[in-house]
C-alpha positions, 0 to 999 in steps of 0.5 A: 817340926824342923823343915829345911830347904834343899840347901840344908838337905845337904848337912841333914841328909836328903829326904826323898819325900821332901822338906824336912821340919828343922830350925832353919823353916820354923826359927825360934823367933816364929815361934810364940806362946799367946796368952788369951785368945783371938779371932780367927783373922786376928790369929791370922795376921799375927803368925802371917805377921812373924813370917813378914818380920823374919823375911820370909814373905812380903806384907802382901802374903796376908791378903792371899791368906785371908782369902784363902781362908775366905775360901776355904777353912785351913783348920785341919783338926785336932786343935790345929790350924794353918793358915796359906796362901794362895798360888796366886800369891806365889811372888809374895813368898822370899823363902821357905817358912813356918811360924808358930802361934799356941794359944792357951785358950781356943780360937774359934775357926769357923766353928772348929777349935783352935789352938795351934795356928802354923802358918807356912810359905813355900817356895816352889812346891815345899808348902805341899811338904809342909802341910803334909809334915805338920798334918802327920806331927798333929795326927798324933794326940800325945804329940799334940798334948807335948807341944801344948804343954810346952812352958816356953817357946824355945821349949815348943821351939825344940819339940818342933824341931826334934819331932821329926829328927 
């Protein structure tokens, strides 16, 4: 699920259609095996969390993400989640990123199953990207039964990345 920003476009090869997944958006350190479950907030707030402790976004994204989701559900199906901001919170975004929370038990989103919470920032229009690579990655039962069967995060880390190379 590596995406890229434009600068690493360069080195990787252009996509015409926009960010690419790679370990410069969705970094190891983004990436965490949870134990147990949560409610949908406190799942929120963690993989918010792991794009606030790795400098993508400042402590204020959280609040535009909760409202989004006061808004509108981010559950898209198929055991996935992605929580984002809204427009509004724009200024809250320092770079381009993906953090990736699997829990091994549901997370109940407003009725819907939860396992996968990807929560995703993106400067300019790299979000809208974002969202359409991950909503393709997890259409795809047998890729969604790989990356649950993951044994570390640095396993689920490099399905991410590869699933798109």
């Amino acid at each position: 699920m590596g995406y890229t920003t434009a600068a690493a476009q360069t080195t990787r090869g252009a996509d015409p259609r926009g960010a690419h997944v790679t370990d410069e958006i969705v970094t190891l350190d983004r990436v965490v095996l949870r134990s147990g479950t949560a409610t949908r907030e406190e799942a929120t707030a963690e993989a918010v969390g792991l794009l606030v402790a790795t400098g993508a976004v400042t402590s204020d994204y959280l609040d535009a993400v909760l409202q989004r989701e006061q808004e509108m559900s981010t559950h898209m199906g198929n055991g996935l989640a992605v929580p984002h901001g809204t427009t509004a919170a724009k200024d809250t975004v320092l770079a381009s990123g993906l953090a990736v929370v699997r829990y091994d038990t549901d997370v109940d989103w407003g009725g819907a199953p939860v396992r996968f919470v990807v929560a995703i920032a993106g400067r300019g229009d790299e979000h809208l990207h974002m969202l359409a690579r991950i909503a393709v990655l997890f259409s795809d039962t047998s890729t969604v039964e790989r990356l649950q069967a993951a044994p570390t995060a640095r396993d689920l880390h490099a399905l991410l990345v590869a699933a798109e190379a």
